[in-house]
C-alpha positions as CSV (number, residue, x, y, z in Angstrom):
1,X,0.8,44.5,-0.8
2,X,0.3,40.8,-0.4
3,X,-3.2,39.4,0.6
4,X,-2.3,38.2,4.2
5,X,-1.8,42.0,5.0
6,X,-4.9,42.6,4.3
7,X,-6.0,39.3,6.6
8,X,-3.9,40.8,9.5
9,X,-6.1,44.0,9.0
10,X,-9.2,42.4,9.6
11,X,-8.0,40.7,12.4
12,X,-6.0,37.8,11.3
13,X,-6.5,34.4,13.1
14,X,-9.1,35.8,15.1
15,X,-13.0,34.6,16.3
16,X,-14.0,34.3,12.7
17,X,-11.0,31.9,11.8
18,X,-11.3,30.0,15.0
19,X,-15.0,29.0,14.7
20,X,-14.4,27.6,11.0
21,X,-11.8,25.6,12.3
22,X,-13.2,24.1,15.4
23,X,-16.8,24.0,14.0
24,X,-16.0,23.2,10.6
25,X,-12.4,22.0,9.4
26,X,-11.7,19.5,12.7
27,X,-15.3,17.4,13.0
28,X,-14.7,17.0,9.1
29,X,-11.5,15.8,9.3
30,X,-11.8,13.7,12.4
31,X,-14.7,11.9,10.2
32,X,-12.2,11.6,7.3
33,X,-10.1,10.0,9.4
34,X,-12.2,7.6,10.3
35,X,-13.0,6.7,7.0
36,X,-9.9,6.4,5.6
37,X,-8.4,4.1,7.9
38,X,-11.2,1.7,9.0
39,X,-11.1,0.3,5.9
40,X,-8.1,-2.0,7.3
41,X,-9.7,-3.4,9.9
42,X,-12.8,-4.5,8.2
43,X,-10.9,-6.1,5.7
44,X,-8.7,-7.8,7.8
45,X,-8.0,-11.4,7.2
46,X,-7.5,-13.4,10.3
47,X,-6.2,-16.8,10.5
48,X,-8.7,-19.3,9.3
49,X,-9.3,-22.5,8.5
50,X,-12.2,-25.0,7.2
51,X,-15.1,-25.8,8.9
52,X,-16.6,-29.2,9.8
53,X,-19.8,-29.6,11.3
54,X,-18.9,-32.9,12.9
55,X,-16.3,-31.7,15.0
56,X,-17.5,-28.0,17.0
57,X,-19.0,-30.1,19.3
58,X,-16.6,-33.4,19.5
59,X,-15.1,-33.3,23.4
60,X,-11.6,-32.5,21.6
61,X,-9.4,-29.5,22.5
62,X,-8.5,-26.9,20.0
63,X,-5.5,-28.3,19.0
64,X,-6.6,-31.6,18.1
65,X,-9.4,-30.3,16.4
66,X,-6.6,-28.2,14.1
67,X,-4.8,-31.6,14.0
68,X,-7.7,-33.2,12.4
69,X,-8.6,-30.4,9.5
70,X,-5.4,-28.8,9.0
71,X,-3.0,-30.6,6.5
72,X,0.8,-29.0,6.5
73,X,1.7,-27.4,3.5
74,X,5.3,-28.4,2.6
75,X,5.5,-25.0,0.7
76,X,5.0,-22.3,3.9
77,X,5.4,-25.4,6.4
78,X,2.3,-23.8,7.8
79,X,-1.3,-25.7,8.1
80,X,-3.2,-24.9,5.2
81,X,-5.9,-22.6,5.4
82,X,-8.1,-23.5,2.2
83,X,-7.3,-27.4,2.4
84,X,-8.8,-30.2,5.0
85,X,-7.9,-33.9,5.1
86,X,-10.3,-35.9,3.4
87,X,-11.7,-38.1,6.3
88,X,-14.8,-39.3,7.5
89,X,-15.4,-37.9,10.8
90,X,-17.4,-40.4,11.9
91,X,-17.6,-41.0,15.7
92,X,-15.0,-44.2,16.0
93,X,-12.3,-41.4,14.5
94,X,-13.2,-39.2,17.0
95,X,-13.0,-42.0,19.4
96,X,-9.7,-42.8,18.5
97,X,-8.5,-39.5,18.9
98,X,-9.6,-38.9,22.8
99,X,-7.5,-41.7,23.7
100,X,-4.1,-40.7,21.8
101,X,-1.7,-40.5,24.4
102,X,0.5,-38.1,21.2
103,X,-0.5,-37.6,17.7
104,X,2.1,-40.1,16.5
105,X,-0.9,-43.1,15.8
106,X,-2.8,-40.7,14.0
107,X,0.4,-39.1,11.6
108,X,0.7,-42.8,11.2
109,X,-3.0,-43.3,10.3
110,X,-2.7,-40.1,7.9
111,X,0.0,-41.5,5.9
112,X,-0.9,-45.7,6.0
113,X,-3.8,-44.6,4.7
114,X,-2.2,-42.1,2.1
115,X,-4.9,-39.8,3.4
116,X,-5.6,-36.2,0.5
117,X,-6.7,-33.3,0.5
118,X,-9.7,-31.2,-0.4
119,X,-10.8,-28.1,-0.7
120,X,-12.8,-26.5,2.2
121,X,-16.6,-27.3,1.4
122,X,-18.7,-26.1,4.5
123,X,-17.4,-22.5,4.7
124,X,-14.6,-21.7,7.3
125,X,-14.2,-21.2,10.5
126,X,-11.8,-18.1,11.9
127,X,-9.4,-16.8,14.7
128,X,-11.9,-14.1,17.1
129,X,-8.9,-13.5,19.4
130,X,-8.3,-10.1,17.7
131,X,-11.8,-9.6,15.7
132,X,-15.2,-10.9,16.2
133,X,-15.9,-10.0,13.2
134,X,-15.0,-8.3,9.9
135,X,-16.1,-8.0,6.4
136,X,-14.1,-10.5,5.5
137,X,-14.9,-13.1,7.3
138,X,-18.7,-12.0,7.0
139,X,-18.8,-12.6,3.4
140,X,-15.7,-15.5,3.3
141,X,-13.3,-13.3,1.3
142,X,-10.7,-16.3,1.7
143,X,-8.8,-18.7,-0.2
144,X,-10.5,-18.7,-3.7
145,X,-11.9,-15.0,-3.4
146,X,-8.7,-13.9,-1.4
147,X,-7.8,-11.1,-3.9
148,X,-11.7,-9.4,-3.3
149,X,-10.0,-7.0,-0.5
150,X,-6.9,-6.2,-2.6
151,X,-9.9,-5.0,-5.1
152,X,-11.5,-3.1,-2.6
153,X,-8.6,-1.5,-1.4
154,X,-7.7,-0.5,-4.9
155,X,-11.1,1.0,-5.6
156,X,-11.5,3.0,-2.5
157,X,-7.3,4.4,-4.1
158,X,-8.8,4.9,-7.2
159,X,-12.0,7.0,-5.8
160,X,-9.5,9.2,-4.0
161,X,-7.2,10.1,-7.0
162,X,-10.5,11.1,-8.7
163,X,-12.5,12.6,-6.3
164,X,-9.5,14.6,-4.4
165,X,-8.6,17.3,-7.3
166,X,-12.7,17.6,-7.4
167,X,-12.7,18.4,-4.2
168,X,-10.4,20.5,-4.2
169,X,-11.4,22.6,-7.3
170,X,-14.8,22.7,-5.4
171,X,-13.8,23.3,-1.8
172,X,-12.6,27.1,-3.4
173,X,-16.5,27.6,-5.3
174,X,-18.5,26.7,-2.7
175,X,-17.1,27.7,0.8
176,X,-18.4,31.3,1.0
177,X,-15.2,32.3,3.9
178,X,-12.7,32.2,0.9
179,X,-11.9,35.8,-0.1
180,X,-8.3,34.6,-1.4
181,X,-9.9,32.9,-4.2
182,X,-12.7,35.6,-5.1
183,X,-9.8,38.3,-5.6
184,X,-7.6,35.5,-7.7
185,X,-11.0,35.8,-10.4
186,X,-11.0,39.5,-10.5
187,X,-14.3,39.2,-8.1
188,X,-13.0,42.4,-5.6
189,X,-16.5,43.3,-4.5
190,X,-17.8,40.1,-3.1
191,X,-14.2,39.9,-1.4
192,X,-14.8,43.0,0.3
193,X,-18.5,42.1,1.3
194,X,-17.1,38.3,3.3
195,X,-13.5,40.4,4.5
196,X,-16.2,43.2,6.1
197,X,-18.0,40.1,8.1
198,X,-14.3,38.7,9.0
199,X,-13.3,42.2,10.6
200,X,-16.9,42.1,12.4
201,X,-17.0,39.0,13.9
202,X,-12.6,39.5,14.4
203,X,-14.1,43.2,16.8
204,X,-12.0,45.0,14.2
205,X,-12.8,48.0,11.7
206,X,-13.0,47.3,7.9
207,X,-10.0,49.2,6.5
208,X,-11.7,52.3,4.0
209,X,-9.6,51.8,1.2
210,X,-10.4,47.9,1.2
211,X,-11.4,47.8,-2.6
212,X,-8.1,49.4,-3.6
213,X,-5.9,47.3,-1.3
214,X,-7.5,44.2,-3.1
215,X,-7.0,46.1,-6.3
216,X,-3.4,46.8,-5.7
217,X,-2.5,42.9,-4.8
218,X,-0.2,41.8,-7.5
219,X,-1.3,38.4,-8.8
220,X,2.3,36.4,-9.5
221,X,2.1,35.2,-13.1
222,X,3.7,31.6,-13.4
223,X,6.2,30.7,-16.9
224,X,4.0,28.0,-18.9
225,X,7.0,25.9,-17.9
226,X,7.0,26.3,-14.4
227,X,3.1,26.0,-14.3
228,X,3.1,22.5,-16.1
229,X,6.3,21.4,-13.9
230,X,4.3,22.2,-11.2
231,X,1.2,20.2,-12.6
232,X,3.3,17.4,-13.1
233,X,4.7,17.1,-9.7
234,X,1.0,17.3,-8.2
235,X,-0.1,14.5,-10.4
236,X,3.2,12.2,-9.4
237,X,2.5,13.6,-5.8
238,X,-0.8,12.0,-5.9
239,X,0.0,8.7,-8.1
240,X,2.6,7.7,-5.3
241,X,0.3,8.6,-2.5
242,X,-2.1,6.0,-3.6
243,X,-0.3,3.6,-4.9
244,X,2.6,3.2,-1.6
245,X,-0.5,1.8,0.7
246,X,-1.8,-0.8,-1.8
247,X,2.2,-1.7,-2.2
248,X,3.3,-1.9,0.9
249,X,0.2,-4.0,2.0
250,X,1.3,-6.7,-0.7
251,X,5.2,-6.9,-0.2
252,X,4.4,-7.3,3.5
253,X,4.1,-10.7,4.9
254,X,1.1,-11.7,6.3
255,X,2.1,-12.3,10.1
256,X,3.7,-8.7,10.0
257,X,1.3,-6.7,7.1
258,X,-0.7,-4.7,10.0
259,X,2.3,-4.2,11.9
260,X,4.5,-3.4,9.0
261,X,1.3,-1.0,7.5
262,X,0.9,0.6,11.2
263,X,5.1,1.3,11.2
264,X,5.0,2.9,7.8
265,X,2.3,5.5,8.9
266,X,4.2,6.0,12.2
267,X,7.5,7.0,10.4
268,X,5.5,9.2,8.1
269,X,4.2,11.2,10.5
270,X,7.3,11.3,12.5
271,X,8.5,12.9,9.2
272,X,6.1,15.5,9.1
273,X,7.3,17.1,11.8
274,X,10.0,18.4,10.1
275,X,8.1,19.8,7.3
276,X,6.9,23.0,8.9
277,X,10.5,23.8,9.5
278,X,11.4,23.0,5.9
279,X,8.6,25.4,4.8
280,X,10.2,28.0,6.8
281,X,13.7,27.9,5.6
282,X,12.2,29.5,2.3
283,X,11.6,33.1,4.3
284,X,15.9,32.9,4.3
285,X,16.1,31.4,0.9
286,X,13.3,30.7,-1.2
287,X,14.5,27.8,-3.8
288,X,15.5,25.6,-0.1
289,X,12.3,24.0,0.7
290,X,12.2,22.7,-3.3
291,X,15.7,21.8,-3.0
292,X,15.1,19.5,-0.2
293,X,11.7,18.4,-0.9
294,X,12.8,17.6,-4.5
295,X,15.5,15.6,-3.5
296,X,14.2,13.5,-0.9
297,X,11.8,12.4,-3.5
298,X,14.8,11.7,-5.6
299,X,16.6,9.2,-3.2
300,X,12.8,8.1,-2.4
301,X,12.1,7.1,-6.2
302,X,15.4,5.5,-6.3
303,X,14.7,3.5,-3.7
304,X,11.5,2.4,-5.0
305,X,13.4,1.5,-7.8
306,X,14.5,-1.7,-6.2
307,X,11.5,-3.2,-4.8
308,X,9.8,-6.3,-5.9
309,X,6.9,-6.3,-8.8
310,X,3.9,-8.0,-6.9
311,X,1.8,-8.3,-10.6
312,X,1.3,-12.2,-11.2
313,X,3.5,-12.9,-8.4
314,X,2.0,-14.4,-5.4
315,X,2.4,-12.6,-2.0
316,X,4.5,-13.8,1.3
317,X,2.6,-15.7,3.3
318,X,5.6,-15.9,6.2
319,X,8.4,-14.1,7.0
320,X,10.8,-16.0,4.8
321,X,8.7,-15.8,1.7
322,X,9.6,-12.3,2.7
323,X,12.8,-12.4,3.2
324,X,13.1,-14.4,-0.4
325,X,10.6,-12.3,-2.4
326,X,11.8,-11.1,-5.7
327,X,15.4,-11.8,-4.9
328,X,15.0,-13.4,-8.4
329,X,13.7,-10.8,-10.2
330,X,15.7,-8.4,-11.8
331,X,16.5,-4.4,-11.1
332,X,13.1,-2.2,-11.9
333,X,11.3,-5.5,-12.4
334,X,7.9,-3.4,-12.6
335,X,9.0,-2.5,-16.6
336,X,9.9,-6.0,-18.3
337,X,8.0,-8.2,-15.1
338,X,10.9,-10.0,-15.6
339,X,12.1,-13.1,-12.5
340,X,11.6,-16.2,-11.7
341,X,9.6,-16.2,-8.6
342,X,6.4,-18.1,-7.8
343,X,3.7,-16.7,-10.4
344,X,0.1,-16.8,-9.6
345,X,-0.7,-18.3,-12.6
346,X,2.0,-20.9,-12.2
347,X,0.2,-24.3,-12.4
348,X,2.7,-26.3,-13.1
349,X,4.1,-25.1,-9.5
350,X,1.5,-26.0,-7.5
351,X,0.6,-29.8,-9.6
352,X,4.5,-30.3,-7.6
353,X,3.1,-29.2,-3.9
354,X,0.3,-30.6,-4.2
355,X,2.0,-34.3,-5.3
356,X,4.2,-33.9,-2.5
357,X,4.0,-36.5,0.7
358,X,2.7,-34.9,3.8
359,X,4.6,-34.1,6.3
360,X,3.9,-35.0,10.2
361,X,1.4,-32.7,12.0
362,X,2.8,-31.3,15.2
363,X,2.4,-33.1,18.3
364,X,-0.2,-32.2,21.0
């Protein structure tokens, strides 16, 4: 006698079932949902660049506005983001630029002049073509406190691993429709009491020898072994499940990270497709659904193996710095953080960049 016999008795998936699912289980985890994944939105990064008072309303087009802030940085060949030219945008500059017939006089002015950098001083301004707004750029999480939504995504990873076994050992104590877990604690006659409002609800009759059937279920006792394998392969389970979002968003480059992020997800669910069919190959051999499941996170941890360590590194900004990243570190570079990639702590690397000439801003 196993306990979904019993289930079937009082009427299986019937009214009873349906209305915890459709009142209970799917508004909770449309919320969830919700919850979970708006996170990356509101901490999305658009493009951004400084702000300068002097120019938002100078008669200049967009692009010769960009022209005047945005110095080229020789690393990414990309204009800089954190860095503007260190001008004085006074009204005969501005001038000057409504009557360039190309930007060539005023590459020419940058560079007679031997014309620096500085570091953004009057905030930023930001890209709105995809967001308006987001916590990001609310609270200027850019440039010098770039690494604040990394945190926050880390947090929020770290309040699921510990709040998801809590829930978990909770969910069992305190929804009163679990029977299942009653009988596994020896507590038959409450069983019998929410079973005899399951038949009700279900139209079916409550079974007279109830108490015995639930007395009669034999509770499979687990080898010490198996029950700490088993513990083990939760705990890894849950590890990898919080950790392969915060990875993935940092070996990602940034012109691709959403639609990288958003790709991942779809293939995983494409995947879980399968599972239910997995599942059922145990009811022809039992040890099947392990076998595969345990292997594909074999060839999965393998694979893992070889990506890059993002820890002191920092993260592509373009496609090539993805296509380059950690091709100089060595094989399970997480261990030794071995490699000689661009550290974030290298200063020695950036006194180079920032010494080197300027390059030509793009024509209008």
């Amino acid at each position: 006698m196993e306990f979904e016999d019993i289930l079937a008795e009082v009427g299986g998936y019937g009214v009873f079932q349906k209305r915890l699912l459709y009142c209970f289980l799917l508004p909770i985890t449309i919320s969830i949902s919700w919850i979970t994944y708006n996170q990356i939105f509101i901490m999305s990064v658009p493009d951004h660049w400084c702000y300068v008072p002097e120019l938002v309303k100078a008669n200049l087009s967009d692009q010769q506005k960009m022209m005047l802030i945005r110095p080229m940085e020789t690393r990414h060949q990309m204009p800089s983001q954190c860095k503007m030219y260190t001008l004085d945008y006074c009204i005969d500059l501005l001038e000057l630029i409504r009557n360039l017939n190309s930007t060539k006089s005023f590459n020419d002015y940058v560079l007679a002049s031997n014309t620096s950098t500085k570091a953004c001083r009057e905030g930023w301004a930001y890209d709105r073509t995809l967001y308006d707004s987001t916590a990001s750029t609310y609270w200027d999480l850019v440039c010098d406190k770039s690494h604040y939504p990394h945190l926050i995504f880390t947090l929020a990873s770290i309040g699921g691993a510990v709040a998801t076994p809590l829930y978990g050992s909770l969910s069992d104590r305190f929804l009163p429709e679990s029977p299942r877990w009653l009988v596994s604690v020896g507590r038959y006659e409450e069983s019998v009491v929410i079973l005899t409002r399951i038949a009700e609800t279900n139209g079916y009759s409550v079974p007279t020898d109830l108490i015995t059937k639930l007395n009669n279920i034999i509770q499979e006792k687990f080898p010490v072994g198996t029950t700490i394998l088993v513990f083990v392969g939760n705990f890894g389970c849950n590890c990898v499940f919080v950790v392969m979002y915060q990875q993935a968003a940092e070996i990602y480059p940034t012109p691709v990270r959403a639609l990288g992020m958003g790709t991942s997800a779809t293939t995983s669910c494409m995947a879980l497709i399968c599972v239910p069919y997995i599942v059922y190959l145990g009811t022809y051999e039992q040890h099947i659904p392990y076998l595969i499941m345990g292997g594909l996170c074999l060839v999965a941890s393998v694979a893992a193996s070889f990506l890059p360590e993002t820890l002191h590194y920092k993260l592509p900004q373009t496609i090539e710095d993805g296509e380059e990243f950690g091709k100089q570190q060595t094989y399970f570079s997480c261990v030794g953080l071995h490699g000689s990639g661009i550290k974030r702590n290298d200063k020695k690397a950036d006194a180079v960049v920032e010494q080197q000439e300027l390059e030509p801003l793009p024509t209008v």
